[in-house]
C-alpha positions as a Markdown table, in Angstrom:
| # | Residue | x | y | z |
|---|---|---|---|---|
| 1 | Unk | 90.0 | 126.3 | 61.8 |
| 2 | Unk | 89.8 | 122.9 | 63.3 |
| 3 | Unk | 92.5 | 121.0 | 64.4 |
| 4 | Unk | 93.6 | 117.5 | 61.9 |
| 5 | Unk | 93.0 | 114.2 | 63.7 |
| 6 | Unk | 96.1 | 113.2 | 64.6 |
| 7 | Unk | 97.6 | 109.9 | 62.3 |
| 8 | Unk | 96.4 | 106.3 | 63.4 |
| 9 | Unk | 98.9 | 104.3 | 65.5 |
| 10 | Unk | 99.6 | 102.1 | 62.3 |
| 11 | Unk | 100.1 | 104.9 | 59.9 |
| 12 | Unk | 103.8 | 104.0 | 58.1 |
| 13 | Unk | 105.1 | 107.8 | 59.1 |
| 14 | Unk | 104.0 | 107.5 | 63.0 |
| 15 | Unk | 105.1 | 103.7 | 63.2 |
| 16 | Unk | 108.1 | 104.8 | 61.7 |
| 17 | Unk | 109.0 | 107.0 | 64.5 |
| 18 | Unk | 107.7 | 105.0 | 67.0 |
| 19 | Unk | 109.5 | 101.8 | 66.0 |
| 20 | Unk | 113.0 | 102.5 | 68.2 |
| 21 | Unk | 111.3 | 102.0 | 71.2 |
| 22 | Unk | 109.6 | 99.4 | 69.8 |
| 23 | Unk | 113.0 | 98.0 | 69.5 |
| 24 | Unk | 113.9 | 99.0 | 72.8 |
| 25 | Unk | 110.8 | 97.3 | 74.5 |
| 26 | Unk | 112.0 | 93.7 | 72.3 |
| 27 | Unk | 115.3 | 93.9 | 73.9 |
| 28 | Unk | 114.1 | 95.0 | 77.0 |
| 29 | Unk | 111.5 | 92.1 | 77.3 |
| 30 | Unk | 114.2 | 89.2 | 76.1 |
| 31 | Unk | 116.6 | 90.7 | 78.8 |
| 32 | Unk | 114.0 | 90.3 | 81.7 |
| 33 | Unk | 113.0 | 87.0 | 80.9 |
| 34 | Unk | 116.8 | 85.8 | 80.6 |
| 35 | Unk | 117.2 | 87.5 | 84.1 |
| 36 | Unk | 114.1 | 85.8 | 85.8 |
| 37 | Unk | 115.3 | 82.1 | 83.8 |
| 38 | Unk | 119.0 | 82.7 | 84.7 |
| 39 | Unk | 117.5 | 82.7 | 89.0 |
| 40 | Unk | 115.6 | 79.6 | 88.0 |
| 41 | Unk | 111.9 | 81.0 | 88.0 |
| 42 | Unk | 108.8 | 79.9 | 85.9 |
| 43 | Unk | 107.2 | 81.8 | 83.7 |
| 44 | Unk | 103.6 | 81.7 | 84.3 |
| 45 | Unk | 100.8 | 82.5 | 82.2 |
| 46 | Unk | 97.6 | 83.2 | 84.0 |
| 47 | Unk | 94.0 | 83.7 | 83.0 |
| 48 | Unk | 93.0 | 87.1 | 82.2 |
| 49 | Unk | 88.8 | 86.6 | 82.7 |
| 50 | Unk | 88.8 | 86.4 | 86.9 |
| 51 | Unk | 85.5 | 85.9 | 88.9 |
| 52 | Unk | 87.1 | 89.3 | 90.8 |
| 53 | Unk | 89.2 | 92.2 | 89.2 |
| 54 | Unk | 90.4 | 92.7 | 92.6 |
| 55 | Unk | 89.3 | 94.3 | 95.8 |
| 56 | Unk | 90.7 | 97.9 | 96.3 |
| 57 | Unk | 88.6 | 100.6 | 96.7 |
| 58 | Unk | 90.1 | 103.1 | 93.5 |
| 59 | Unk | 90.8 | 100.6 | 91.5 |
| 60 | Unk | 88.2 | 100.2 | 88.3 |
| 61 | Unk | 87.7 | 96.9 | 85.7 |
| 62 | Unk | 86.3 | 96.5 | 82.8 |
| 63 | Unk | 83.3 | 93.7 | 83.3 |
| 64 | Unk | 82.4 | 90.5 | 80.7 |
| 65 | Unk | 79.9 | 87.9 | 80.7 |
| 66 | Unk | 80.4 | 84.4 | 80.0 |
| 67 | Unk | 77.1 | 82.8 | 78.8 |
| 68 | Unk | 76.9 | 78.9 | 79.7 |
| 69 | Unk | 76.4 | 76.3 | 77.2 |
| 70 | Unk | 72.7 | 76.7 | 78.6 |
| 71 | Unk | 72.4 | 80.2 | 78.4 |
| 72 | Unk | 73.3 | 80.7 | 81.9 |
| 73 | Unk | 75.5 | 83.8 | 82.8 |
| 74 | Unk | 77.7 | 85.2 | 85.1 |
| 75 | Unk | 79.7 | 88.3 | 85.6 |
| 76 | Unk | 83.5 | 87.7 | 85.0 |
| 77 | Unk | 86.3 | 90.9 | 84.9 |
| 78 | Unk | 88.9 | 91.3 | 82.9 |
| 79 | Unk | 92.0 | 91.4 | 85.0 |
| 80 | Unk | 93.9 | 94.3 | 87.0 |
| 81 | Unk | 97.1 | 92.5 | 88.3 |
| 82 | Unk | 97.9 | 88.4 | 87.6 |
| 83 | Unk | 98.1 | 88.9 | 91.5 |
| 84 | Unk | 95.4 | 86.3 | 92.9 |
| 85 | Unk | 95.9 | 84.0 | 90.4 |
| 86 | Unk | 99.9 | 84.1 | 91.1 |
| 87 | Unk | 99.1 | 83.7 | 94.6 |
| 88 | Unk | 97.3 | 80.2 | 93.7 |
| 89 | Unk | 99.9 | 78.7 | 92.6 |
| 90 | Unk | 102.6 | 79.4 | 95.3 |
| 91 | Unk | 99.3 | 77.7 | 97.4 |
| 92 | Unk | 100.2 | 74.6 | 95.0 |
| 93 | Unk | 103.9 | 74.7 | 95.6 |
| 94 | Unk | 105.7 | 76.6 | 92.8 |
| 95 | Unk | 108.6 | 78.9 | 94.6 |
| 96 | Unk | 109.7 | 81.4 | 92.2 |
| 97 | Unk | 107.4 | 82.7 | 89.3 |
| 98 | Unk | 107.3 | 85.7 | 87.1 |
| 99 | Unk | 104.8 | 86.9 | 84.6 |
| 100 | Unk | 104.7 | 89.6 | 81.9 |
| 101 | Unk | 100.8 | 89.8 | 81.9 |
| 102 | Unk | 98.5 | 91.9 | 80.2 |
| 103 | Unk | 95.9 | 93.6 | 82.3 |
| 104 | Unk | 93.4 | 96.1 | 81.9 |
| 105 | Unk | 92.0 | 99.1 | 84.8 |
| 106 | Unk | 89.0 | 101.0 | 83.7 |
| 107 | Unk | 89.3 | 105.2 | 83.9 |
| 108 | Unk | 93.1 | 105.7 | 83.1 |
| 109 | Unk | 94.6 | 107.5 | 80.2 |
| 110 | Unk | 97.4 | 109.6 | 79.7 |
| 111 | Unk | 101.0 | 110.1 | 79.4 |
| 112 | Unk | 101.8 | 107.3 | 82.1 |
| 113 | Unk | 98.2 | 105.4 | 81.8 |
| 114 | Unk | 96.8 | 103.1 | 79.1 |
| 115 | Unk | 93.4 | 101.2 | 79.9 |
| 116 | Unk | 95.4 | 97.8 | 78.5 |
| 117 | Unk | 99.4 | 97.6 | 79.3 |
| 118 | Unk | 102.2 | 94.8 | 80.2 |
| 119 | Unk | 102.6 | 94.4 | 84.1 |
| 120 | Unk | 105.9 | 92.5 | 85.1 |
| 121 | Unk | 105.0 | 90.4 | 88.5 |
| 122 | Unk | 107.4 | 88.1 | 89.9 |
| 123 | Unk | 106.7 | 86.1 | 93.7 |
| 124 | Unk | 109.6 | 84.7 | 95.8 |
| 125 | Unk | 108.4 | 82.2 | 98.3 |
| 126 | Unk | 110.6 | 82.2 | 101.5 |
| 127 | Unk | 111.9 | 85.1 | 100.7 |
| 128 | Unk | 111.9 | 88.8 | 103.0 |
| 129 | Unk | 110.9 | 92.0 | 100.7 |
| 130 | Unk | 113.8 | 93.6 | 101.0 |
| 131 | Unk | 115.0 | 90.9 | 98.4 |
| 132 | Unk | 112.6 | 92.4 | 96.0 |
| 133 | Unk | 114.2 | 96.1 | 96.5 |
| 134 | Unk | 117.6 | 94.4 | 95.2 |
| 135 | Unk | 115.5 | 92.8 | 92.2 |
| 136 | Unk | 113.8 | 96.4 | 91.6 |
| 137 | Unk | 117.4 | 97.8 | 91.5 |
| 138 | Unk | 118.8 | 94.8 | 89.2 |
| 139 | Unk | 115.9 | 95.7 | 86.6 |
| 140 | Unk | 116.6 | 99.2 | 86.5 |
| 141 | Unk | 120.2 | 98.6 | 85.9 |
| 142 | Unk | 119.3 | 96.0 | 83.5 |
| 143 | Unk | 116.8 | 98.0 | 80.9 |
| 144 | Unk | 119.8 | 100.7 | 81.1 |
| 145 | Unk | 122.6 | 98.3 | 79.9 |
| 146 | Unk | 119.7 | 97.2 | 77.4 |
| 147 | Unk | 119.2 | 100.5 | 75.8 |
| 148 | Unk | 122.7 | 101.9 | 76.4 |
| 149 | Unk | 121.3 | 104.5 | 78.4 |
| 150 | Unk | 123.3 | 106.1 | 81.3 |
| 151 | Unk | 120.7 | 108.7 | 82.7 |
| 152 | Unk | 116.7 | 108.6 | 82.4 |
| 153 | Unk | 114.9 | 111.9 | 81.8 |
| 154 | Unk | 111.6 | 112.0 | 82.1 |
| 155 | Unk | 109.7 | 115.6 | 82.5 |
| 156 | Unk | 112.9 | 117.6 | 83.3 |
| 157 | Unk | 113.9 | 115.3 | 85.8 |
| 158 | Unk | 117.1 | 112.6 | 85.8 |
| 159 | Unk | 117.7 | 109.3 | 87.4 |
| 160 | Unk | 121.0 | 107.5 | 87.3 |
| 161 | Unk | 119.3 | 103.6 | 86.7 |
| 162 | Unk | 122.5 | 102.7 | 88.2 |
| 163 | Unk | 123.1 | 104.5 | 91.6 |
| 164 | Unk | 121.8 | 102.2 | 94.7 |
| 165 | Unk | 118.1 | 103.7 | 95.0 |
| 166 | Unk | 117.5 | 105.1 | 98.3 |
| 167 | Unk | 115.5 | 104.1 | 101.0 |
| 168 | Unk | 112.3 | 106.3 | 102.9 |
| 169 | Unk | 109.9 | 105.5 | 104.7 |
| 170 | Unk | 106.7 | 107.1 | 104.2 |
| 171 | Unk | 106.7 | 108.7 | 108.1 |
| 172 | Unk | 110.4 | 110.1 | 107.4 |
| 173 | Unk | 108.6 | 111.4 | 103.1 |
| 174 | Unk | 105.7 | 113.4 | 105.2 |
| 175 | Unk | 108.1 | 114.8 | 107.9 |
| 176 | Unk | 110.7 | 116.1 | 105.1 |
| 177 | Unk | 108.4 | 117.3 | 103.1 |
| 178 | Unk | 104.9 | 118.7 | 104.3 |
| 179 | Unk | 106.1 | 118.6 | 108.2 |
| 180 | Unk | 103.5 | 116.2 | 109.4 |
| 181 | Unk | 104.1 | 113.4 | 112.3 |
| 182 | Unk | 102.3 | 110.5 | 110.0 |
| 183 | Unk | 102.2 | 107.7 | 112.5 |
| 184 | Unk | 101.1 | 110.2 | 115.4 |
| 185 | Unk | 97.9 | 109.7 | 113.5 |
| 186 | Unk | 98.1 | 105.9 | 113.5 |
| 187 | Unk | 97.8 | 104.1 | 116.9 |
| 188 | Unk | 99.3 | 100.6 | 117.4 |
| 189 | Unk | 96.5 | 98.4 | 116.5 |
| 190 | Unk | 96.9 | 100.4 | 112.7 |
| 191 | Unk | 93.9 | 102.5 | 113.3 |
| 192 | Unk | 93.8 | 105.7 | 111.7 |
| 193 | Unk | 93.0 | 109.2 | 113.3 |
| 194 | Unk | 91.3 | 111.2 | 110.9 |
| 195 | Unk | 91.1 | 114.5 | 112.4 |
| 196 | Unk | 94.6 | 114.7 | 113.5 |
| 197 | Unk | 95.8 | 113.8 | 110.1 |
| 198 | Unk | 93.5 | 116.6 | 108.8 |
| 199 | Unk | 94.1 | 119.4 | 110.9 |
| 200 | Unk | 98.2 | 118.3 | 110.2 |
| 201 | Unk | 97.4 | 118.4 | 106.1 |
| 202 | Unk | 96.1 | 121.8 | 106.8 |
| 203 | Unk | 98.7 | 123.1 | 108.5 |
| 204 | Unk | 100.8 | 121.9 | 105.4 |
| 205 | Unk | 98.3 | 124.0 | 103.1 |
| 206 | Unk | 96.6 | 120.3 | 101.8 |
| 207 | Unk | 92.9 | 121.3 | 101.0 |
| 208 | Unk | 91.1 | 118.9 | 103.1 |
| 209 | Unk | 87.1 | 118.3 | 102.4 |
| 210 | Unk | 84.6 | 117.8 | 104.8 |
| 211 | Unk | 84.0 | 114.3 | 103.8 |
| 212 | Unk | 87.4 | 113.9 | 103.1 |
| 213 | Unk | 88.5 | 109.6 | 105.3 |
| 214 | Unk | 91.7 | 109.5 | 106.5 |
| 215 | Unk | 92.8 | 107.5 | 103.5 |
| 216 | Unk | 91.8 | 110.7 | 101.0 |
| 217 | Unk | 93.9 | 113.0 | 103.4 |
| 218 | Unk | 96.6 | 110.9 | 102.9 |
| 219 | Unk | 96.5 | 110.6 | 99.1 |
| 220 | Unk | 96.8 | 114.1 | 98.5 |
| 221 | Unk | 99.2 | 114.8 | 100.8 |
| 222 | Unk | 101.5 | 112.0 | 99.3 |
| 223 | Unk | 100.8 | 113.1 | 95.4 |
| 224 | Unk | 101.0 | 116.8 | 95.9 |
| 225 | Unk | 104.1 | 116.9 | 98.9 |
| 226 | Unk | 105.5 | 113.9 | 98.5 |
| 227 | Unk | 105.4 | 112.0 | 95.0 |
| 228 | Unk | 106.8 | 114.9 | 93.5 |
| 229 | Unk | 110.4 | 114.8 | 95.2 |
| 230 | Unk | 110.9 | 110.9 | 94.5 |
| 231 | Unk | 113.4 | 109.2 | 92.2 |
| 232 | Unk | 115.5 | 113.0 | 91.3 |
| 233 | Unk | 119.0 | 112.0 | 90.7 |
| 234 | Unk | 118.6 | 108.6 | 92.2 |
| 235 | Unk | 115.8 | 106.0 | 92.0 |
| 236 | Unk | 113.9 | 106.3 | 95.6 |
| 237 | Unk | 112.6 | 103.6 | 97.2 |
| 238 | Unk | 109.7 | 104.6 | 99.5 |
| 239 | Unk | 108.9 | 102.1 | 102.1 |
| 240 | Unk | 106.5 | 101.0 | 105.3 |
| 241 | Unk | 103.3 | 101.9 | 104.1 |
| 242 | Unk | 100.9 | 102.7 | 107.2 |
| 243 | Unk | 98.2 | 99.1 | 107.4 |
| 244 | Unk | 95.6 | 101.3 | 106.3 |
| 245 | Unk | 97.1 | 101.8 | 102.9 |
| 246 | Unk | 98.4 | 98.5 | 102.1 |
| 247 | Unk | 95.5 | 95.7 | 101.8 |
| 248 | Unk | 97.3 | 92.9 | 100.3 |
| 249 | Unk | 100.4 | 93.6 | 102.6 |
| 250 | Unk | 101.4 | 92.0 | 106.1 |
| 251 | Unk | 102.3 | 94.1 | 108.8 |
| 252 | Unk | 105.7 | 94.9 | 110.0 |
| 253 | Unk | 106.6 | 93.0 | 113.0 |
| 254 | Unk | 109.3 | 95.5 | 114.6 |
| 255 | Unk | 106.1 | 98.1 | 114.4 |
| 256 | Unk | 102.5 | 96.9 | 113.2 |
| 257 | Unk | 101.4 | 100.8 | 112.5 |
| 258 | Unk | 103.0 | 99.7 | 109.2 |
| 259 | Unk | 103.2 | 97.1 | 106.6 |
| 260 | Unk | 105.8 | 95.5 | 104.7 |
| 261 | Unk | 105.1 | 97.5 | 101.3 |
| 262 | Unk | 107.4 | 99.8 | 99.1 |
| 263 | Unk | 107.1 | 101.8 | 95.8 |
| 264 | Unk | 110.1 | 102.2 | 93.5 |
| 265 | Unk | 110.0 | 105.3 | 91.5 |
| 266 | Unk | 112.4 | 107.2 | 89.2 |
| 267 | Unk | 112.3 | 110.4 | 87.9 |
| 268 | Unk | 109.1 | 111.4 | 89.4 |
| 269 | Unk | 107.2 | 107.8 | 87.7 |
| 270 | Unk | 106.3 | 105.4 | 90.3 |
| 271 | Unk | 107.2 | 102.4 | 88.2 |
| 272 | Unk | 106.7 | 98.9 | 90.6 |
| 273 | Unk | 104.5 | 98.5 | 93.9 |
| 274 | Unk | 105.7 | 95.4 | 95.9 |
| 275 | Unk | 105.1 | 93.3 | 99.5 |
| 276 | Unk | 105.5 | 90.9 | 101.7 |
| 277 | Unk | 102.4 | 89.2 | 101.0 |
| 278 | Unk | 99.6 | 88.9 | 104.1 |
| 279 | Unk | 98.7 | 85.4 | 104.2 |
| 280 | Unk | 95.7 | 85.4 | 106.7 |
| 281 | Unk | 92.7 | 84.9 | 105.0 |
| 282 | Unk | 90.6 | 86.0 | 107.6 |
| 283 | Unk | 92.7 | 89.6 | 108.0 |
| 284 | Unk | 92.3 | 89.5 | 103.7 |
| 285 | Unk | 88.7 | 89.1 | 103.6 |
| 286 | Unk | 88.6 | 92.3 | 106.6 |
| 287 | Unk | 90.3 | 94.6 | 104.7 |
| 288 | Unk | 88.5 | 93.7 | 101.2 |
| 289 | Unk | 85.4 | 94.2 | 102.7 |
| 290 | Unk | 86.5 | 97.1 | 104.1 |
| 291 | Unk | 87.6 | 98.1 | 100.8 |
| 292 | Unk | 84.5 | 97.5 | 99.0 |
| 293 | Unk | 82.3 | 99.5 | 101.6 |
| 294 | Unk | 85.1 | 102.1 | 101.0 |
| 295 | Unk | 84.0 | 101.7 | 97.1 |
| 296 | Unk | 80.0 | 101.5 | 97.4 |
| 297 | Unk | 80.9 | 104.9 | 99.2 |
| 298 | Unk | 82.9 | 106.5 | 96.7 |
| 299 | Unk | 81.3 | 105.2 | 93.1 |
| 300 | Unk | 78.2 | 103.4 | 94.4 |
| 301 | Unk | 79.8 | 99.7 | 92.9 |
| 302 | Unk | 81.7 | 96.9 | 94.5 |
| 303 | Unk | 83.2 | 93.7 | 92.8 |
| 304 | Unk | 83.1 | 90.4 | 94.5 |
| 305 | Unk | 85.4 | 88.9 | 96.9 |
| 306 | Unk | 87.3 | 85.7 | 94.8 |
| 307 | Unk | 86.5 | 82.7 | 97.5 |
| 308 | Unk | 88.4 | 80.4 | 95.9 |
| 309 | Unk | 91.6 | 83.3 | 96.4 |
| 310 | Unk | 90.9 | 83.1 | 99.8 |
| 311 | Unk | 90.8 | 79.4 | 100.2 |
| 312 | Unk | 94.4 | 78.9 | 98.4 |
| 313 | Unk | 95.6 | 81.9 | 101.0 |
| 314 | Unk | 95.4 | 79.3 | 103.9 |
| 315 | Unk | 97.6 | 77.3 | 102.1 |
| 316 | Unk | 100.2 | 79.7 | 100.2 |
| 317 | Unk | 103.5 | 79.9 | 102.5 |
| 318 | Unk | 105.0 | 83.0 | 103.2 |
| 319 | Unk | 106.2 | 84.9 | 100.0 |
| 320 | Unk | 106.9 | 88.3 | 98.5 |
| 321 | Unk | 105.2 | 89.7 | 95.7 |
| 322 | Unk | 106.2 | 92.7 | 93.2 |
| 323 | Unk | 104.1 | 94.6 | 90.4 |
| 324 | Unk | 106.1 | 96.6 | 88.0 |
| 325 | Unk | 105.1 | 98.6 | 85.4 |
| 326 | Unk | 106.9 | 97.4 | 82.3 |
| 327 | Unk | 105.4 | 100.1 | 80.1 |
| 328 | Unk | 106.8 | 102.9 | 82.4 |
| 329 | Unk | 110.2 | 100.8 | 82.8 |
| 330 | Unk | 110.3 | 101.0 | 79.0 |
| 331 | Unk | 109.6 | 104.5 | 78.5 |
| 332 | Unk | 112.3 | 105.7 | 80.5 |
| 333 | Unk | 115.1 | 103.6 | 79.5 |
| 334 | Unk | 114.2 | 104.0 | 75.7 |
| 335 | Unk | 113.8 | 107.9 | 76.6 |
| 336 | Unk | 110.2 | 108.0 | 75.1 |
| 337 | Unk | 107.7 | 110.3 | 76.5 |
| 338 | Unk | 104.2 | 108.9 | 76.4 |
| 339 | Unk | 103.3 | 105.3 | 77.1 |
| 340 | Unk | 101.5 | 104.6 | 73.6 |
| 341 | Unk | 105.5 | 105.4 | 72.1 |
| 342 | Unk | 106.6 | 102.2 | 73.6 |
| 343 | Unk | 102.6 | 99.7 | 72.5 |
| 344 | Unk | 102.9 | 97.7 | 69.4 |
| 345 | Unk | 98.9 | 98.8 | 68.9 |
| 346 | Unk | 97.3 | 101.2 | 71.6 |
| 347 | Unk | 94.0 | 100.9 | 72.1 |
| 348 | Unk | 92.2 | 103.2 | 70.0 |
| 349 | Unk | 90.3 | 106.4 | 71.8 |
């Protein structure tokens, strides 16, 4: 016997039961934009068409067209992250800006994953990164009083949103908790030894392919040894992301193996991604066309390299940048358990 289709999203009965997180998302969304207002930033609203989705090698758009009034046509790309765009105007002088912007990545769907969601980005010029660890901490705490929630649960696991998160850095993660010396396999300069960090994922029982870059070997060892004991009890703050793995993110000055990027994540759900923004154009356009050689690689495509992004660079001062996932931040302080609870209208399979 075959299984029923499943209700549409606007179905009264379905609606009905997704409408309290609904609610929850409403409240949640006035109470961010009364924080960002009350620390006297703009909010911004950016274009979504971009001449480039973005330059990072896993990272998949959906492509347009615009057709000229004379028929002529280019590629344009529906954006991943308000990012570049932000970026452009810190170049021409705005300080502190926040955006709740849709955006769109091609090849994701699932519990945490929707092709089309909300991402909350906000940009401090002047400011160091650690600032936006206390502003990752403020929202938690602030989505919690929202809902009236005093735990999150998500998958069997619990996060109290108001508990200081903690602090690790990704060499201190891979130690604790696959027994591998990370930046052994990263020399000052940030170059990466792939073999060592190979024969060390081994070791750890990591299936490592032939083929496999240093940058795959150190995917899988962060999503099946490390992502999997983050944010438990309280959120987790995982910090100092090798160069390698952070392209839009300027390197540490104490130690230039690493870069000034974190992750916040809470209760297993990495929920924002944030830097202190790289502001040398030249360094940017290295690692994006390093990136998109990494992509022709991998899936045979590459998206182009935004010029006029590059240009504004030169001029943008130095800054720090965060992209949460508002969806996700939703989710666990309404309590729902599947993104498409907390969309007004999914996108239809």
């Amino acid at each position: 016997m075959s299984t029923p289709e499943p209700s549409p999203w606007w179905a009264p009965e379905r609606h009905r039961d997704r409408r309290p997180f609904l609610t929850a998302r409403r409240a949640i969304t006035r109470a961010a934009r009364n924080w960002f207002e009350a620390q006297d930033f703009a909010e911004v609203e950016t274009a979504a068409l971009q001449v480039s989705p973005g330059n990072e090698a896993h990272l998949h758009a959906f492509e347009s067209e615009a057709i000229g009034p004379g028929g002529e046509r280019r590629p344009l790309y529906l954006r991943t992250s308000p990012e570049f765009a932000a970026k452009k105007l810190l170049a021409a002088g705005e300080e502190r800006i926040f955006e709740l912007a849709r955006v769109w990545r091609n090849r994701e769907r699932g519990p945490l994953h929707h092709p089309e969601f909300t991402m909350l980005e906000w940009y401090r010029a002047g400011a160091p990164y650690e600032q936006l660890m206390a502003d990752c901490a403020d929202l938690l705490r602030l989505a919690a009083e929202t809902t009236g929630a005093r735990r999150f649960e998500f998958r069997g696991r619990s996060v109290d949103p108001y508990a200081e998160p903690e602090r690790v850095t990704l060499a201190e993660a891979f130690a604790a908790y696959a027994g591998i010396d990370l930046l052994a396999t990263v020399d000052a300069a940030g170059a990466t030894d792939r073999k060592a960090l190979a024969a060390a994922a081994k070791a750890a029982g990591v299936r490592v392919a032939e083929d496999d870059t240093w940058s795959d070997v150190f995917s899988r060892v962060l999503v099946e040894k490390v992502d999997p004991r983050l944010g438990e009890g309280r959120a987790t703050i995982l910090c100092e992301y090798p160069t390698a793995e952070a392209a839009l993110a300027r390197p540490k000055p104490a130690d230039p193996r690493v870069a000034e990027r974190f992750e916040l994540y809470a209760c297993g759900v990495e929920l924002a991604n944030c830097f202190g923004e790289l502001t040398d154009p030249a360094e940017q356009r290295r690692r994006f066309e390093a990136e998109m050689a990494e992509k022709a690689r991998v899936y045979g495509e590459r998206y182009p390299i935004d010029e006029d992004f590059l240009a504004a660079l030169a001029q943008m001062p130095q800054a720090s940048g965060a992209a949460l996932g508002f969806d996700r931040l939703v989710m666990l302080a309404a309590g729902a358990q599947h993104i498409e609870q907390v969309l007004w209208a999914p996108v239809a399979e």
